[in-house]
C-alpha positions in Angstrom: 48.4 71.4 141.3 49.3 67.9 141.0 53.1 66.8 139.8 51.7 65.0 137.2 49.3 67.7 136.1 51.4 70.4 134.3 53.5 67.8 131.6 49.9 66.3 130.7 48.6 69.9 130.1 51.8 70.3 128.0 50.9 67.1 126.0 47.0 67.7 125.7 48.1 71.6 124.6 50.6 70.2 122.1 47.7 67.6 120.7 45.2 70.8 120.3 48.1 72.7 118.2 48.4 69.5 116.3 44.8 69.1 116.1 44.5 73.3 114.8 46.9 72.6 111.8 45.0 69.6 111.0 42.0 71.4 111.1 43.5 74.2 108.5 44.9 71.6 105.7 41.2 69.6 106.1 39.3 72.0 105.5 41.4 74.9 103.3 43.4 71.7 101.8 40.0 70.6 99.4 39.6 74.2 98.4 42.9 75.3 97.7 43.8 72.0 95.3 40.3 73.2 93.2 39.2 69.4 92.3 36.4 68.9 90.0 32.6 69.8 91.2 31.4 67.4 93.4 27.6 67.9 94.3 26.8 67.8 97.9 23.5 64.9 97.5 26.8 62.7 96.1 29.4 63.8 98.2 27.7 63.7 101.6 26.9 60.0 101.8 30.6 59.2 100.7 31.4 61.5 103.6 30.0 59.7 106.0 31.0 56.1 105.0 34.5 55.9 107.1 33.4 57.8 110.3 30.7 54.9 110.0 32.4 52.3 109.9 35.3 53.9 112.0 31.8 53.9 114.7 31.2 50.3 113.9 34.4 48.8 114.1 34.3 50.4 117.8 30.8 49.0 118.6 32.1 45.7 117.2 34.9 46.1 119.8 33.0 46.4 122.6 30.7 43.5 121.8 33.8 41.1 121.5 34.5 42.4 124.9 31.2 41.2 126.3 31.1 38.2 124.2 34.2 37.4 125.9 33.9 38.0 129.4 31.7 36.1 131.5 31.2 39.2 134.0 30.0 41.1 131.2 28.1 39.4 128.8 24.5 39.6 130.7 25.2 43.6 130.2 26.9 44.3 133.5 28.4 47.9 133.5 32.3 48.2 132.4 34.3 48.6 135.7 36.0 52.4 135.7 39.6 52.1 133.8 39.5 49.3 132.4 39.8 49.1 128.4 36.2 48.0 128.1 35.4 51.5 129.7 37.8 53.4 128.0 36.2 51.6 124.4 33.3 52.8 126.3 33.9 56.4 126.2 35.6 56.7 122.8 32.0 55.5 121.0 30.0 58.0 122.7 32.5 60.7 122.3 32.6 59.4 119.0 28.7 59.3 118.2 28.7 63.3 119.8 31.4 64.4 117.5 29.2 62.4 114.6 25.9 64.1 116.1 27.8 67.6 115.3 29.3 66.5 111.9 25.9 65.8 110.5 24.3 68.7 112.2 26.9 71.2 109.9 28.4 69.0 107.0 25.5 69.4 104.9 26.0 73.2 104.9 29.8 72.5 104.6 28.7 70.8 101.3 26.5 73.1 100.2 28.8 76.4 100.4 32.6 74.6 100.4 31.5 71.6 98.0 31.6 68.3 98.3 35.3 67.5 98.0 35.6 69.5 101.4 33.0 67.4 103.1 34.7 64.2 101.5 38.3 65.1 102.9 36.5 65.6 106.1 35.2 62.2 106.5 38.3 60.3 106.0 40.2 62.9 107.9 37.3 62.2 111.2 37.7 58.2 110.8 41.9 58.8 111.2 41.0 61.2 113.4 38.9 59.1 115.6 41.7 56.2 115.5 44.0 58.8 116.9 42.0 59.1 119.8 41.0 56.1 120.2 44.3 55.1 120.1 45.7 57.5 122.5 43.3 56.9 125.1 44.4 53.1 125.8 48.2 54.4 125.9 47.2 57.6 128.1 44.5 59.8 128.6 46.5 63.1 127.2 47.5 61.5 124.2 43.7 61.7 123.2 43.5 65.2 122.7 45.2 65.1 119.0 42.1 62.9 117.9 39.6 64.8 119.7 41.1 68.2 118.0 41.8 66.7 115.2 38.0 65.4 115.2 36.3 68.5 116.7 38.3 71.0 115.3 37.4 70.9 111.5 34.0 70.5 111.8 33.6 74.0 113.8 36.3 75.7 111.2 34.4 74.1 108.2 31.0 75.8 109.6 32.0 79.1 110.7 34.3 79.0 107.5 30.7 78.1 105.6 28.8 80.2 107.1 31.1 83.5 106.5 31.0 82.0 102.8 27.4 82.4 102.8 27.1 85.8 103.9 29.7 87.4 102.2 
């Protein structure tokens, strides 16, 4: 093992704890508080709005980057580590985790309610700044967002899915 290997496992474990609890008041946060029926064909495209633009600002930011740089603007690949790379690897981390949360938030809606599905789309775009975020100040420091990201959309379907068969 390396020296540096067992305090960034201690930092990306902490982040996944974090991410957990996050995860909980997400997803049983919306339920518990009761709020007023929201239907899922109104809820779902309000859902989606921050993670989208969350996605774009990110697109946006890598565009800059090859606007800006004469190396890169003709489409040249993004050398490893640099923050071009890094931006790089957030968006299609970013567009899988969006992948997932349209593949189960419509079912979310449907059994949980829109509110649920509503909390979870503002909580993915903060969620997604978190990693994003952590990644340029060091790699561990991601794991919050990506848990944080990840995390309710799996608890919100199995959650949904026990709903609907019980």
């Amino acid at each position: 093992m390396t020296p540096g290997a067992r305090p960034r496992r201690g930092a990306i474990l902490i982040g996944m704890a974090a991410g957990a609890l996050w995860a909980l008041a997400v997803v049983w946060g919306p339920q518990l508080a009761s709020p007023p029926f929201l239907p899922p064909p109104l809820a779902l495209p309000g859902a989606f709005l921050a993670p989208g633009l969350v996605m774009a600002a990110m697109i946006g930011r890598l565009a800059q980057r090859r606007f800006f740089d004469d190396a890169l603007i003709d489409g040249a690949e993004f050398a490893p580590g640099s923050p071009a790379w890094l931006d790089q690897r957030v968006l299609v981390n970013t567009a899988e985790q969006l992948l997932l949360a349209v593949a189960i938030w419509p079912f979310v809606a449907l059994s949980l309610g829109g509110a649920v599905v509503l909390v979870m789309g503002l909580a993915f775009a903060l969620a997604r700044l978190a990693f994003w975020a952590g990644y340029h100040r060091a790699p561990a420091l991601r794991a919050f967002g990506f848990a944080a990201t990840f995390y309710p959309t799996v608890l919100a379907g199995l959650w949904s899915l026990v709903a609907w068969l019980v």
